[in-house]
C-alpha positions as CSV (number, residue, x, y, z in Angstrom):
1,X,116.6,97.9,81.9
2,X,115.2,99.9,85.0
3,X,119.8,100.1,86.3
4,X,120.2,102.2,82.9
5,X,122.8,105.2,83.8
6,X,121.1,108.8,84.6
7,X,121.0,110.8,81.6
8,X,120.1,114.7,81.1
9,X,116.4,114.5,79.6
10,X,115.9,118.2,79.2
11,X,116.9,121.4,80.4
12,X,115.7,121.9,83.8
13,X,117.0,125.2,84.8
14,X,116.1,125.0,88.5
15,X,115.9,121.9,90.6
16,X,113.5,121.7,93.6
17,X,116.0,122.4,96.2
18,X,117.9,125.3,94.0
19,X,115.9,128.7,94.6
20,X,116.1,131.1,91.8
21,X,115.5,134.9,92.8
22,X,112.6,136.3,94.4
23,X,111.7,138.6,91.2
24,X,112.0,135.5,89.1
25,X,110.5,133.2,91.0
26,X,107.3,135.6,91.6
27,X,107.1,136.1,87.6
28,X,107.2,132.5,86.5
29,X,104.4,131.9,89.6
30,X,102.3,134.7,88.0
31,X,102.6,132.9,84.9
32,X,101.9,130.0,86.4
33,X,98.8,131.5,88.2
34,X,97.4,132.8,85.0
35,X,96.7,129.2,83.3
36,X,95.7,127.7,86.8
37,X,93.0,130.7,88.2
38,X,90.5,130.4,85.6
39,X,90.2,126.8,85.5
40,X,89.8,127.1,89.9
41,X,87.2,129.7,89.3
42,X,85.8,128.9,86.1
43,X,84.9,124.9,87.3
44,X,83.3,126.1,90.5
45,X,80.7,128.7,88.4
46,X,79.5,125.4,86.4
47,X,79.0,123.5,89.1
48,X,77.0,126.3,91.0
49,X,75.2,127.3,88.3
50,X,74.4,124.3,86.8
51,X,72.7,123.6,90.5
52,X,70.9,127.2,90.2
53,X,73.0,128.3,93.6
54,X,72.8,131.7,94.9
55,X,74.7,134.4,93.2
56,X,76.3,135.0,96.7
57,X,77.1,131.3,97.1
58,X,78.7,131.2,94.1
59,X,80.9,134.2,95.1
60,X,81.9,132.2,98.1
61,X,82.2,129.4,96.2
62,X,85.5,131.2,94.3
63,X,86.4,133.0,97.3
64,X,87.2,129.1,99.1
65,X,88.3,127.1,96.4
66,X,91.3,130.3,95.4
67,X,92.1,130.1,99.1
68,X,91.9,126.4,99.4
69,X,93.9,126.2,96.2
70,X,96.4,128.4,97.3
71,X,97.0,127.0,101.2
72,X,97.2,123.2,99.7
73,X,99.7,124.2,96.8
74,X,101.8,125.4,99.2
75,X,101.4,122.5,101.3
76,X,101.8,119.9,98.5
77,X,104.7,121.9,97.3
78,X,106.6,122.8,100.9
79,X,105.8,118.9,102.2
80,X,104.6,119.5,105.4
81,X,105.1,116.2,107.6
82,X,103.7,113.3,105.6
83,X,101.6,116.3,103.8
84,X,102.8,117.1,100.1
85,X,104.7,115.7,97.8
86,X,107.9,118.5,97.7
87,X,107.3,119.1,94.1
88,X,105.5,122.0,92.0
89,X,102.2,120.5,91.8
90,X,99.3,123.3,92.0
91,X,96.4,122.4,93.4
92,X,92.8,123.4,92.2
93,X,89.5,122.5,91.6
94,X,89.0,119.3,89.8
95,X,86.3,119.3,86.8
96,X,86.1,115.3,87.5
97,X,83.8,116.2,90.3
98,X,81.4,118.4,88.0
99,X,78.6,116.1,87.8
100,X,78.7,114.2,91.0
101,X,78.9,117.7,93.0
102,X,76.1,119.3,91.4
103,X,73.9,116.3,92.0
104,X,74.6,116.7,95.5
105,X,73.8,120.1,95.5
106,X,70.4,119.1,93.4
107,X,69.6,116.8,96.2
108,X,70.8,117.7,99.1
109,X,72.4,121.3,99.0
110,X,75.7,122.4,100.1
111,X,75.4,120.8,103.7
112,X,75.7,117.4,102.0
113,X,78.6,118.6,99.0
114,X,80.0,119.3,102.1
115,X,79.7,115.9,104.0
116,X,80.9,114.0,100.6
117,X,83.8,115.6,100.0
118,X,84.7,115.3,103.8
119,X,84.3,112.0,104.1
120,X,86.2,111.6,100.5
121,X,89.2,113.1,101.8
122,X,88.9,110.4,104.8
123,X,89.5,107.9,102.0
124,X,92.5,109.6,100.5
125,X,94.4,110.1,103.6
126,X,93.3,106.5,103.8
127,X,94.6,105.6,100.3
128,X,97.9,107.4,100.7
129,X,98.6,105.8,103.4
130,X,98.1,102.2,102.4
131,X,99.6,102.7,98.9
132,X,102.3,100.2,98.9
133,X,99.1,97.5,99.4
134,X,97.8,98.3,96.2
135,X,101.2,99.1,94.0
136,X,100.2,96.2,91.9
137,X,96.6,97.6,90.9
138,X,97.5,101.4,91.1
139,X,100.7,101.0,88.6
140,X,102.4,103.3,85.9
141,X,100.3,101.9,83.1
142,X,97.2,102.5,85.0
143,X,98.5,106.1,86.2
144,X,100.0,106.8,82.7
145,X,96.1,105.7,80.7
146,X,94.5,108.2,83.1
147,X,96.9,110.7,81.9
148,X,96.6,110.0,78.4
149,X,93.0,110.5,79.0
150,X,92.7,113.6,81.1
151,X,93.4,114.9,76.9
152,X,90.6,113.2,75.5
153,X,88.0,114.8,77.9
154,X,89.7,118.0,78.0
155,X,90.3,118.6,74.5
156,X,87.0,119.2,73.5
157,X,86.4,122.1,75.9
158,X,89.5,123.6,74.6
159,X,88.2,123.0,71.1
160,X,85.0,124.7,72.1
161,X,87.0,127.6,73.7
162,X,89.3,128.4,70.7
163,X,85.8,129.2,69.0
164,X,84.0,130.9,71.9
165,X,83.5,134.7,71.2
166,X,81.0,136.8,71.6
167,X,78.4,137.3,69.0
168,X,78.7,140.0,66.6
169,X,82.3,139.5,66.5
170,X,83.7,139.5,63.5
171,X,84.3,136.2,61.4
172,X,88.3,136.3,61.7
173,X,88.0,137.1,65.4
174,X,88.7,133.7,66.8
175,X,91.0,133.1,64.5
176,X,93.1,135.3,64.3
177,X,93.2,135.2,68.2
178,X,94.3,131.3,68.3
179,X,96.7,131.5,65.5
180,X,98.6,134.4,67.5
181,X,98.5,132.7,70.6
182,X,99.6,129.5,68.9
183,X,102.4,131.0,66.5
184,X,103.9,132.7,69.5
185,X,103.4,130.2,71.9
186,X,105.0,127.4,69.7
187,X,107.6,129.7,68.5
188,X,109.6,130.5,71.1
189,X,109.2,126.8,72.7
190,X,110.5,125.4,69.9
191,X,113.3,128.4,69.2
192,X,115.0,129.6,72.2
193,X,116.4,128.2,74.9
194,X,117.4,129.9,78.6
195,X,115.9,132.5,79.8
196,X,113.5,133.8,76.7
197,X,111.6,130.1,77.0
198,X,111.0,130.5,80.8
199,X,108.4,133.3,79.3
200,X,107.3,131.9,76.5
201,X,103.9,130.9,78.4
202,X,103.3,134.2,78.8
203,X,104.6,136.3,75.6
204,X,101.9,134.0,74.1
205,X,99.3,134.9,76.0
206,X,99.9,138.3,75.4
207,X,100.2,138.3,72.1
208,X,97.0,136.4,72.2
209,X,95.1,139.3,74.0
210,X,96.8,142.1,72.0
211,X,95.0,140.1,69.1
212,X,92.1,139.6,70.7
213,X,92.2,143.4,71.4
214,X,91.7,144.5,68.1
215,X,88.0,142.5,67.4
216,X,86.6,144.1,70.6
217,X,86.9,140.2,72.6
218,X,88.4,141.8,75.3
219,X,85.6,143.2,78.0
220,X,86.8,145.3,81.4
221,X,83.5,145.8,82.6
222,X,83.7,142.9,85.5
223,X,86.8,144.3,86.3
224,X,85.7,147.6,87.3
225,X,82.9,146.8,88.8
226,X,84.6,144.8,91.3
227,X,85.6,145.5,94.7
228,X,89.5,145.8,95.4
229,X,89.8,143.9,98.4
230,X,86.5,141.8,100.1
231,X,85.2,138.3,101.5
232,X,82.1,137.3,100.3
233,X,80.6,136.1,103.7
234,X,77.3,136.4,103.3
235,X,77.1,133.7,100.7
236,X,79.0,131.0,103.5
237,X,75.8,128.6,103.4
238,X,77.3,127.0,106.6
239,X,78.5,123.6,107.9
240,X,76.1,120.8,108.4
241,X,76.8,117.3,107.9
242,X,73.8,115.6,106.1
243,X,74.1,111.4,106.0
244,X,70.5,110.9,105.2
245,X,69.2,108.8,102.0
246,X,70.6,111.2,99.5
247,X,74.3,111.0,100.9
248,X,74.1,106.8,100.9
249,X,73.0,107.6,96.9
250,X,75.6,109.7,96.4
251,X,78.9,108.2,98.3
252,X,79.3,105.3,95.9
253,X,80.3,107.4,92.8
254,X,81.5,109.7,94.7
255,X,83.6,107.5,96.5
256,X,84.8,106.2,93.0
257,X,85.7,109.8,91.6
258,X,87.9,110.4,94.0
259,X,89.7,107.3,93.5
260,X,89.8,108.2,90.0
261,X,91.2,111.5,90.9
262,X,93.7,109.8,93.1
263,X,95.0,108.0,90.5
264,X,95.6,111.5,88.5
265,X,97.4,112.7,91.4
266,X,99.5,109.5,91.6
267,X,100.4,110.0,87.3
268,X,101.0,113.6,88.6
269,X,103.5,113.1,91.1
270,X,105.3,110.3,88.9
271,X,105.5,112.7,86.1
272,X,106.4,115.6,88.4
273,X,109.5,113.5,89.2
274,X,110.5,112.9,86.0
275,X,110.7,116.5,85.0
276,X,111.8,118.2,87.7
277,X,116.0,117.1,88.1
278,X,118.7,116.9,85.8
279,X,119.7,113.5,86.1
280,X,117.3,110.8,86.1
281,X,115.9,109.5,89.7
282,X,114.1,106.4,90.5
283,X,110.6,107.4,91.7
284,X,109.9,108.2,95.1
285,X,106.9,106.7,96.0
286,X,107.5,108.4,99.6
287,X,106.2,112.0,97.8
288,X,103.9,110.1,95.9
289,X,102.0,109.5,99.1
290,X,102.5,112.6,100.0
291,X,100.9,113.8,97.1
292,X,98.0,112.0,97.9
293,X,97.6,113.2,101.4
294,X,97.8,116.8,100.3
295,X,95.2,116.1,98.0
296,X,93.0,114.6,100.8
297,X,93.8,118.0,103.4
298,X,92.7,119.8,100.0
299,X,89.3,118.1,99.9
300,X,89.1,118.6,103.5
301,X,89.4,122.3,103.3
302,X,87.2,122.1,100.4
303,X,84.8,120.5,102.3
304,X,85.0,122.9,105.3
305,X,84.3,125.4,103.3
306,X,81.4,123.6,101.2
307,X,83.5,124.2,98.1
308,X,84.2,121.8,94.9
309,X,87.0,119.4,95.6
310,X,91.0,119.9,95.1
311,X,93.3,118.0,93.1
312,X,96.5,118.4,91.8
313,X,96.6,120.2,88.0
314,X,98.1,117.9,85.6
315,X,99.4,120.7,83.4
316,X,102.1,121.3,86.4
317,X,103.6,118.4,84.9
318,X,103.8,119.8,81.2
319,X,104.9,123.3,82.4
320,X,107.4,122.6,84.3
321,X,108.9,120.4,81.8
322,X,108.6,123.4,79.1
323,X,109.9,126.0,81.2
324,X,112.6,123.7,83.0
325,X,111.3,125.6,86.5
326,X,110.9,123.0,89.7
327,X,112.2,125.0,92.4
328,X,109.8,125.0,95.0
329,X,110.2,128.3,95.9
330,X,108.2,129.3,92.5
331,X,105.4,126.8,93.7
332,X,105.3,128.4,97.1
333,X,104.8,131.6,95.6
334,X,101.7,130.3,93.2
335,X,100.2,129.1,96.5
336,X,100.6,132.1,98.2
337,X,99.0,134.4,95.0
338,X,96.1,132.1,95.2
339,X,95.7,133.2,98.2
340,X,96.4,136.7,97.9
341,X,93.9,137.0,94.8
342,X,91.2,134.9,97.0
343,X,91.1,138.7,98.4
344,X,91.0,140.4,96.0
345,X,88.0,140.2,93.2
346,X,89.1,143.0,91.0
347,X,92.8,141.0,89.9
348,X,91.0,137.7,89.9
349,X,88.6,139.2,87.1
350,X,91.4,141.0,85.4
351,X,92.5,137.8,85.0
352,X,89.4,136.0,84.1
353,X,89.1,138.3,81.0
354,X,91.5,136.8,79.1
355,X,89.4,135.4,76.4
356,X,88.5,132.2,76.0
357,X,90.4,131.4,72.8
358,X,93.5,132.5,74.2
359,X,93.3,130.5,77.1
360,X,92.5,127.3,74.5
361,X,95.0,127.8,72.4
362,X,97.5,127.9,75.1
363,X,95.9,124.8,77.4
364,X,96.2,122.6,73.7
365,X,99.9,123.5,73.8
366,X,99.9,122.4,77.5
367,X,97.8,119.5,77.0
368,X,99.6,117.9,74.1
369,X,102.7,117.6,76.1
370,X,100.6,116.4,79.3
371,X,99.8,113.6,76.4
372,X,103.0,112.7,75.8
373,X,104.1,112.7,79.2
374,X,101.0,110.2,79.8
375,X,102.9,107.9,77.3
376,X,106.3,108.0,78.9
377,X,104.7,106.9,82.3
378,X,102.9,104.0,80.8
379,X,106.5,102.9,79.0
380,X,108.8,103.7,81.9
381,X,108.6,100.3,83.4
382,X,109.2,98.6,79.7
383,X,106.0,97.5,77.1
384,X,104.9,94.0,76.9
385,X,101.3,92.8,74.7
386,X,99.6,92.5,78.1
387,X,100.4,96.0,79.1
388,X,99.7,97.6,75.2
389,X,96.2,95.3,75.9
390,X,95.0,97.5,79.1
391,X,96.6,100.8,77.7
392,X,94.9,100.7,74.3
393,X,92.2,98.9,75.1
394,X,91.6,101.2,78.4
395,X,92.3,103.7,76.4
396,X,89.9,103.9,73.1
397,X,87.1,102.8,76.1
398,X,87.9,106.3,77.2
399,X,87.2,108.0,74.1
400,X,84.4,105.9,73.0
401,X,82.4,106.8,76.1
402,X,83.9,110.4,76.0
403,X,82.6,111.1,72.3
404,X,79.1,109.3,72.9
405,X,80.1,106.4,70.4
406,X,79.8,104.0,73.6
407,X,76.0,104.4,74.1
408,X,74.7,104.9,77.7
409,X,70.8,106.0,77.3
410,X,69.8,102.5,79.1
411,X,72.1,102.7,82.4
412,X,70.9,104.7,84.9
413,X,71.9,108.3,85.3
414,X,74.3,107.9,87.8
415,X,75.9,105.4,86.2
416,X,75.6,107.6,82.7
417,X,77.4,110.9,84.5
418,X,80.2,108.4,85.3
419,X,80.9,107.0,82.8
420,X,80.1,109.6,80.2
421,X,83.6,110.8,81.3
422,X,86.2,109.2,79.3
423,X,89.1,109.3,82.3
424,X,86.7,107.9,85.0
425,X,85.5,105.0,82.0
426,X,88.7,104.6,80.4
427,X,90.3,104.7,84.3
428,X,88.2,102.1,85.4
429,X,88.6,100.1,82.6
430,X,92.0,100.2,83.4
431,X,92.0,99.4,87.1
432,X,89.8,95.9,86.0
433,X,92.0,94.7,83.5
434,X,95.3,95.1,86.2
435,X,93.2,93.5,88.8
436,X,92.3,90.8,86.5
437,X,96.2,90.4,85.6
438,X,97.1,90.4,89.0
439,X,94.5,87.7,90.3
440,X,95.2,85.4,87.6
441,X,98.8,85.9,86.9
442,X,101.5,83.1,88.0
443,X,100.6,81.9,91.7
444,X,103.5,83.0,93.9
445,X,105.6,81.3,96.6
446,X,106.5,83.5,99.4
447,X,108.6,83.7,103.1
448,X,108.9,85.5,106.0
449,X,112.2,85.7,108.1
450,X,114.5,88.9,109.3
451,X,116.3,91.2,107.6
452,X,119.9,90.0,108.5
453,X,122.6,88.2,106.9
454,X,121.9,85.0,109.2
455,X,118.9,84.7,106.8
456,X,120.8,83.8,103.6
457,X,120.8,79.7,104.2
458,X,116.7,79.8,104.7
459,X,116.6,82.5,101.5
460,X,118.8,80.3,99.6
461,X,116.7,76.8,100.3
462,X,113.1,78.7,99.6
463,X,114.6,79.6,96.2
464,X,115.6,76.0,95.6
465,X,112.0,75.0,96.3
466,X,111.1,77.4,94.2
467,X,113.3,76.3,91.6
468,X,112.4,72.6,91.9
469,X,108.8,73.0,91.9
470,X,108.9,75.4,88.9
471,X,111.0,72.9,86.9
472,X,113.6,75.9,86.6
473,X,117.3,74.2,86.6
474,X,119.8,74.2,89.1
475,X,121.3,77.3,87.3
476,X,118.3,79.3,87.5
477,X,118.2,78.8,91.2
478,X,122.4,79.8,91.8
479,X,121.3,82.9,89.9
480,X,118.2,83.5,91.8
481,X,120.3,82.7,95.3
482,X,122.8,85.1,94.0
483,X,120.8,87.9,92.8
484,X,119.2,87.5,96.4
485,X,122.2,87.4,98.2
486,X,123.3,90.9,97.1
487,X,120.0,92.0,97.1
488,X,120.0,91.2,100.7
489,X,123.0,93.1,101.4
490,X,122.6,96.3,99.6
491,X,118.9,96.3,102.1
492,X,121.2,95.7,104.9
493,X,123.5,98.6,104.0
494,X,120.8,101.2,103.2
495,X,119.5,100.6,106.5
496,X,123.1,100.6,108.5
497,X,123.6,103.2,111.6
498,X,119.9,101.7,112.3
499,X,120.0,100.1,115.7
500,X,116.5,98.0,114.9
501,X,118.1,96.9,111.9
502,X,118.6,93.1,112.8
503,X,114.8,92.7,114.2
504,X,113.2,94.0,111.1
505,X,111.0,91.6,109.0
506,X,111.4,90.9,105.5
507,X,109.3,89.3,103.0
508,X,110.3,88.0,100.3
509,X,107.6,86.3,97.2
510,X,108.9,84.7,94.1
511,X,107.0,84.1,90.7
512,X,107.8,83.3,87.1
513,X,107.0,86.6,85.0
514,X,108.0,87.7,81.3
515,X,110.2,84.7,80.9
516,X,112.1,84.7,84.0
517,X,111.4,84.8,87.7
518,X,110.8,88.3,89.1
519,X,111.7,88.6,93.0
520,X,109.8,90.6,95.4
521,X,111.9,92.2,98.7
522,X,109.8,94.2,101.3
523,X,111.7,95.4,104.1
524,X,110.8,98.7,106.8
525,X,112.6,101.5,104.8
526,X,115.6,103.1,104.4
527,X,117.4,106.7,103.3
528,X,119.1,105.2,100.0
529,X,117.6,103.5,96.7
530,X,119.6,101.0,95.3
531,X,117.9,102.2,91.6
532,X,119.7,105.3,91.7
533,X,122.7,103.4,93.0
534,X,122.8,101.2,89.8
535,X,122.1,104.0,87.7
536,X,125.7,105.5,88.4
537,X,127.9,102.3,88.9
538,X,130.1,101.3,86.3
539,X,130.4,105.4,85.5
540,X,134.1,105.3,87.7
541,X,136.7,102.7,88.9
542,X,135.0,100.9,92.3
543,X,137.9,100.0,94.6
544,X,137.2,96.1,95.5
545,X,137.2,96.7,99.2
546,X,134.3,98.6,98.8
547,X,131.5,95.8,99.7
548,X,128.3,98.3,98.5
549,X,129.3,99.0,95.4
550,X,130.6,95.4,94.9
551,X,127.5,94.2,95.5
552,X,125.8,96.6,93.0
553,X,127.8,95.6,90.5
554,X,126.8,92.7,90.9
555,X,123.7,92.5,91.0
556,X,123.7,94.6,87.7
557,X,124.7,91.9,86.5
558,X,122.7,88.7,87.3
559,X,119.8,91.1,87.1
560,X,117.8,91.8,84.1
561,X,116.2,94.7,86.0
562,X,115.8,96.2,89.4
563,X,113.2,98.4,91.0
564,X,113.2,100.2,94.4
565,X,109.8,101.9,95.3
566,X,110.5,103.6,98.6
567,X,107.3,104.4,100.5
568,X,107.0,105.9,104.3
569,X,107.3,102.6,105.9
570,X,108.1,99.9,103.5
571,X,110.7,99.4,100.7
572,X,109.8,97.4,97.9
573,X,112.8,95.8,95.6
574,X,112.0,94.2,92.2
575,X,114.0,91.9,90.8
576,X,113.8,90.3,87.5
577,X,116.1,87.3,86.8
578,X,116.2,85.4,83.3
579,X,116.1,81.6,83.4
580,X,119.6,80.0,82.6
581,X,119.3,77.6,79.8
C-alpha cells in the first residue's frame, strides 16, 4: 500500500538540506568528480573523432562540455527557479547521443550539432513543463526499464575496459588491476560503515592504480605535456544555425533521443529521491520537472557552445546511496570543479590517466546497484502481470537489440543506430506497450466542478452514476463517496491560507482498475502531500478535534492505496478503492 509508515532504508549520513563541512564536502565532490570527468571527456573524443573533427575542435569540445557540465550540476543541484531538481544529480555528456551527433557532424558539421541540440532542449523545457499530461505514459515502470537498461548497454564497455591495456603489458596486468580495484572496492562497502565507507569509492581506485603501477599501465606523459591553465579558442568552430535538408533528416531521431534521455532523467530524479532522506518521502514530481528543465538549459549550453548534449549521470543515484552523501552542498562543489578543471588541462589529464580497468571495475560496482535501483523504481508503485509484461518484455527487447541477437541489416541506418541501442529499443518498447495500456484500458467517466466543500452533493451523485452504470453495488458507491469526501477535504486543507482557494477547478475521472475502482483528483497545487501525511498517521494518539488528521485516518482506511504526485501547477491524488461485496 502506497500509505505504508516511513521507514529508514539505509544510512544516509547527510540529507540535502544538512551541510557537512567544507573539507568534507570538497573530498567526497573530488571523489565524485573522478568517476564523472572521464565519462564527460571521454564521450565527447568518440564523437569527434569518430566524425574526423579537428584536433583543436576536439580540444574545445572538452573544454565546453567540463564547463557546461559543471554550470548545470550546479544548477540541477542548487534549483534555480523552476531550473533543477534540488538533488545531487551531476550532469554530463550523455553517450545516448553518440551516433545521432556524429551523423550530424558527418553531414552537416558543428553548425548543425549545434542547431539539434538547440532545438532539443526547446522540447525538454517543453516536456518538463507539460509532464503531469503525460504521467500515464512516462510512469515508474517505464522510467524504472530504462534504468534497468542503461546496464545492458553500458556493461559491455565496462567489460571491454576491465581488459583494455596497452600492448606488451604483461598477461596478469589487467587482472591483477580489476581484482584490486574490485576486492577493495567491495570490501569496504560491504564492511564498514560511517565515515571509512564515505571513501570507499576512492580507497578503491587507488588501490587500483597502485596496482596498475607496478605493470607500467599508468602513463604521465599527457600530463606533462599539458598546459596548467588555458582555453582552447581557437578550436570554437562558431555558431550558425543550419535548418537545411540534413537537419529535417536528422530532427526525428534526434528528437526521439532526447525523449529517451528525458526519461533517464525522470528514473534519475525518482531514484535520487529515494536515496537521498532518512525517512521515506512520496516523490516530488515538482523536482522531477525540475530535473528535466535543467537538463534542457544543459543542452542549451551544450548547444551554444556546439558541444555533445547534457544529461543527468545515472550513477549519482548509485553513489549517493553507497556513500549515504545528498547534501547539496557536495553537488555544488562537483559543479564548481567541473568548472575549475574546464581550465585547467593538466588536472583534467591527471585524471584521465587512471587506467581504463580501474575505472571498469569500479563503474561495474556502480552500475550493479544503478540495476537494482532500476528494479525498485519499476516495483514502487506495486507489480501486477500487465506491468511484469512491459518490464520484461521491454526489457529482453533491450538486450536482444543491444547484443545484435535482434537483427537490423534490412532497416535503414538511421533506424539501425537507434535501435542498435538497447535503452533507446528497450525504452521505446516500453513507452508503446503503456500507451497501448492506456488507450485501451477501462473507459473512464469524469467531472468538472470547484474545489470547495459545496461540491460534495454533485461528487457524491457522479459516483452513483458511476456506480450504477458499472453494476458496482450500492456499497461500492458509499465507499467511493466516502473515500472522496475526505479526499476532498485533506485537498482543501493543503491548500488553506489560499485566498483563490474556493475558485479553483477540480477534476475528478473514475474507472474500474486492478479489481476496484481507482479515483483520479487534479486540483492547482498545494505546500503539503497527503502521501507523506499517511505515511506517519497512526504512529501517535490523534486528538478527535483535529479534522486533518481525522480525515487521514480515514481515508487510510477505505483506501486501498493513495498517491499524491505534486507538480508546479497541478496536484494529482490517486485513489484506489476495492469493490464491497
Amino acid at each position: 500500500m502506497a500509505s505504508e509508515p516511513g521507514k529508514t532504508a539505509h544510512g544516509v549520513r547527510y540529507e540535502p538540506d544538512e551541510k557537512p563541512s567544507w573539507p568534507l564536502a570538497t573530498g567526497l565532490a573530488l571523489q565524485y568528480s573522478v568517476l564523472a570527468i572521464g565519462g564527460v571527456v571521454i564521450t565527447v573524443a568518440i564523437v569527434l573523432r569518430s566524425a574526423e573533427s579537428s584536433a583543436g575542435y576536439l580540444a574545445w569540445g572538452a573544454f565546453g562540455a567540463l564547463l557546461v557540465s559543471g554550470v548545470a550540476t550546479i544548477v540541477q543541484v542548487w534549483r534555480v527557479g523552476r531550473l533543477g531538481s534540488g538533488y545531487v544529480l551531476m550532469m554530463g555528456t550523455s553517450g545516448a547521443f553518440i551516433a545521432v551527433s556524429v551523423a550530424a557532424l558527418q553531414q552537416g558539421g558543428p553548425g548543425l550539432l549545434a542547431t539539434l541540440i538547440i532545438v532539443s532542449s526547446l522540447f525538454q523545457f517543453l516536456l518538463a513543463g507539460r509532464l503531469s499530461i503525460l504521467r500515464r505514459i512516462l510512469t515508474p515502470t517505464v522510467a524504472g526499464t530504462v534504468i534497468m537498461l542503461i546496464a545492458v548497454n553500458v556493461m559491455p564497455f565496462l567489460f571491454d575496459f576491465m581488459d583494455n591495456v596497452p600492448e606488451g603489458s604483461g598477461p596478469l596486468a589487467a587482472s591483477v588491476t580489476v581484482l584490486a580495484t574490485l576486492v577493495v572496492t567491495l570490501a569496504v562497502m560491504l564492511k564498514f560503515t560511517g565515515p571509512v565507507r564515505l571513501w570507499g569509492p576512492l580507497v578503491g581506485i587507488v588501490a587500483g592504480c597502485i596496482a596498475a603501477s607496478f605493470f607500467g599501465l599508468l602513463d604521465a606523459g599527457p600530463v606533462r605535456e599539458a598546459m596548467w591553465v588555458g582555453v582552447p579558442l581557437a578550436g570554437w568552430p562558431g555558431l550558425g544555425l543550419d535548418f537545411g535538408p540534413a537537419f529535417w533528416a536528422i530532427l526525428p531521431a534526434y528528437t526521439f533521443v532526447t525523449l529517451v534521455g528525458a526519461i533517464e532523467t525522470i528514473g534519475d530524479a525518482v531514484g535520487i529521491q529515494k536515496v537521498s532522506w532518512r525517512e521515506r518521502r512520496a516523490t516530488d514530481y515538482r523536482a522531477v520537472q525540475g530535473a528535466v528543465a535543467a537538463d534542457g538549459f544543459g543542452n542549451l549550453l551544450s548547444g551554444l557552445f556546439a558541444t555533445v548534449p547534457n544529461t543527468t549521470y545515472s550513477s549519482s543515484v548509485s553513489v549517493v546511496e553507497i556513500t549515504g552523501i545528498a547534501s547539496r552542498r557536495v553537488g555544488v562543489c562537483i559543479g564548481l570543479i567541473f568548472c575549475v578543471l574546464a581550465f585547467l588541462p593538466k588536472v583534467t589529464q591527471l585524471l584521465l590517466i587512471i587506467p581504463d580497468p580501474v575505472i571498469g571495475a569500479y563503474a561495474m560496482v556502480i552500475i550493479a546497484v544503478l540495476f537494482m535501483l532500476g528494479a525498485r523504481i519499476v516495483l514502487q508503485d506495486g507489480m501486477d502481470y500487465r506491468k511484469a509484461t512491459v518490464v520484461g518484455f521491454s526489457f529482453w527487447v533491450g538486450v536482444g537489440f543491444q547484443s545484435g541477437q535482434i537483427a537490423t541489416d534490412a532497416l535503414p541506418t538511421f533506424l539501425q543506430q537507434l535501435l542498435d541501442n538497447g535503452m533507446t529499443s528497450g525504452g521505446l518498447t516500453a513507452l508503446v506497450l503503456t500507451a497501448f495500456m492506456e488507450l485501451t484500458g477501462p473507459r473512464r467517466m469524469r467531472m468538472q466542478t470547484e474545489l470547495e466543500v459545496a461540491s460534495l452533493p454533485k461528487i457524491h451523485r457522479f459516483l452513483e452514476d458511476f456506480a450504477e452504470r458499472r453494476g458496482l453495488g450500492s456499497g461500492t458507491a458509499n465507499r467511493l463517496a466516502h473515500a472522496a469526501e475526505e479526499t476532498l477535504l485533506l485537498l482543501i486543507g493543503e491548500a488553506e491560507g489560499d485566498e483563490t482557494t474556493g475558485q479553483r477547478r477540480l477534476r475528478l475521472t473514475a474507472r474500474i482498475e486492478s479489481g476496484g475502482t481507482e479515483m483520479e483528483f487534479m486540483a492547482a497545487g498545494s505546500e503539503g502531500n497527503i502521501e507523506d501525511h499517511l505515511a506517519v498517521v497512526g504512529t501517535h494518539a490523534v486528538d478527535a478535534t483535529e479534522e486533518h488528521e481525522f480525515s487521514l485516518r480515514l481515508l487510510r482506511h477505505l483506501a486501498t492505496s493513495v498517491q499524491h504526485h505534486k507538480y508546479e501547477d497541478i496536484d494529482v491524488v490517486t485513489v484506489q478503492v476495492d469493490s464491497v461485496a
